[in-house]
C-alpha positions in Angstrom: 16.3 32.8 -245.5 16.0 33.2 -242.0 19.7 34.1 -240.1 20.5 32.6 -236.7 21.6 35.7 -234.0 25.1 34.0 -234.0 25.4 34.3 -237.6 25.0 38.3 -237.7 27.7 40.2 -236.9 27.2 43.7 -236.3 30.1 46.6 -236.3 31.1 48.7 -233.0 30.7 52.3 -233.4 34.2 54.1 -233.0 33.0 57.6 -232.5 34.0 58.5 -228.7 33.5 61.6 -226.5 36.1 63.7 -225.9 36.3 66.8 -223.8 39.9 67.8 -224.8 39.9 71.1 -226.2 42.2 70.2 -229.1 39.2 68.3 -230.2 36.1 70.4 -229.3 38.0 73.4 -230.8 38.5 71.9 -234.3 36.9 74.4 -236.0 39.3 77.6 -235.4 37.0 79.9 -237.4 35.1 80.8 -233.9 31.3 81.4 -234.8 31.9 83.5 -238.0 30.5 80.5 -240.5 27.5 80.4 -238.6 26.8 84.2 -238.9 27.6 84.0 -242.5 24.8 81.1 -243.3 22.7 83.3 -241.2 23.2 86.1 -243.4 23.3 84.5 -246.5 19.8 82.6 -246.0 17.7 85.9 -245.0 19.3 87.4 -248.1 18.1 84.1 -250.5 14.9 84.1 -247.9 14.7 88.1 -248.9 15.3 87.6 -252.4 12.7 84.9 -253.0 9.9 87.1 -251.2 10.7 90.3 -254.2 
C-alpha cells in the first residue's frame, strides 16, 4: 500500500533551546552525581578484575 506525501503527516519536535539559567541549571546537585558514577564504576570495574 503505497501512501501519497499528502497523506503522511509527520509531528513537530517541541524540544527548544534555551539559554536561561533557570533551565540549564535544572540539576541543582552541581557535578557531585557525576563524580559518584565515576566512583562507583572503577569500584564495580575494580571488583570484577579481583
Amino acid at each position: 500500500m503505497k501512501m501519497r506525501n499528502d497523506e503522511l503527516t509527520r509531528q513537530d519536535d517541541e524540544l527548544t533551546i534555551s539559554d536561561s539559567p533557570e533551565e540549564v541549571n535544572q540539576f541543582r546537585f552541581g557535578f557531585w552525581p557525576e563524580i559518584a558514577g565515576l566512583v562507583a564504576t572503577g569500584i564495580i570495574i575494580w571488583l570484577m578484575l579481583l
